[in-house]
C-alpha positions in Angstrom: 104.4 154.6 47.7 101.0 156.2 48.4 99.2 152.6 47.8 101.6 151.0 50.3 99.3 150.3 53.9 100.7 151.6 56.8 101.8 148.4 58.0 103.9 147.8 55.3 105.4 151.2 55.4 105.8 150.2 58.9 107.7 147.1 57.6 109.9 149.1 55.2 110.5 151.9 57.5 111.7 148.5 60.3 114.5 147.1 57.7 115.5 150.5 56.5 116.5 151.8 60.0 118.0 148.1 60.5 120.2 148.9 57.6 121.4 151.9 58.5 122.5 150.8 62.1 124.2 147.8 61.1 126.1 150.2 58.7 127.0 152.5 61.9 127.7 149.3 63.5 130.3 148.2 60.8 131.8 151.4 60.8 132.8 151.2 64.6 133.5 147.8 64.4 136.1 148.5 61.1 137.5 151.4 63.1 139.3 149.0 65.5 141.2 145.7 65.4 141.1 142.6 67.4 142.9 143.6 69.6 141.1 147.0 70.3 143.8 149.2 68.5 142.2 151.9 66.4 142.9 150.5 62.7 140.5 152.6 60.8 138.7 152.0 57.2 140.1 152.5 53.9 139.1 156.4 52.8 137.4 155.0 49.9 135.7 152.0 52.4 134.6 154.9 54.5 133.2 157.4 52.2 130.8 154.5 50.2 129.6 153.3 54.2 129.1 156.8 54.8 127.3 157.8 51.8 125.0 154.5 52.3 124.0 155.6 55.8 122.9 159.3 55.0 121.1 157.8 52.1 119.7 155.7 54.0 118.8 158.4 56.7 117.1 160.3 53.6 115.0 157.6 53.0 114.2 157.1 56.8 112.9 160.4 57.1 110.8 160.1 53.5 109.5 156.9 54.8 108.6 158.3 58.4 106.5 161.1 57.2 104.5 158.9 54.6 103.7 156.6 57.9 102.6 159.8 60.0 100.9 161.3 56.7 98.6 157.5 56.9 97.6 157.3 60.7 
């Protein structure tokens, strides 16, 4: 990653954090139903969103110190 510019870590670092809110997002949005009544996710549903967004949050943080590391 070290020959990447800072815009496009700056790019990366944009779609990663989009990523990882949309995953927050679908996990409030599973929790409930159409009619506002807390449904919840499968276990299994839960655990592979969950895993995906603190991945996700590892990379964030990688990616955020390789942009400070560049300016």
């Amino acid at each position: 990653m070290n020959d990447l510019s800072p815009d496009q870590l700056s790019l990366i670092l944009s779609l990663v954090e989009s990523e990882k809110y949309q995953i927050a997002d679908d996990i409030q949005n599973e929790d409930f139903d159409a009619d506002g009544k807390q449904s919840g996710l499968s276990r299994a549903s839960f655990s592979a969103l969950s895993a995906r967004f603190w991945e996700l949050s590892r990379i964030e943080e990688l990616l955020t110190t390789l942009t400070t590391a560049k300016s």
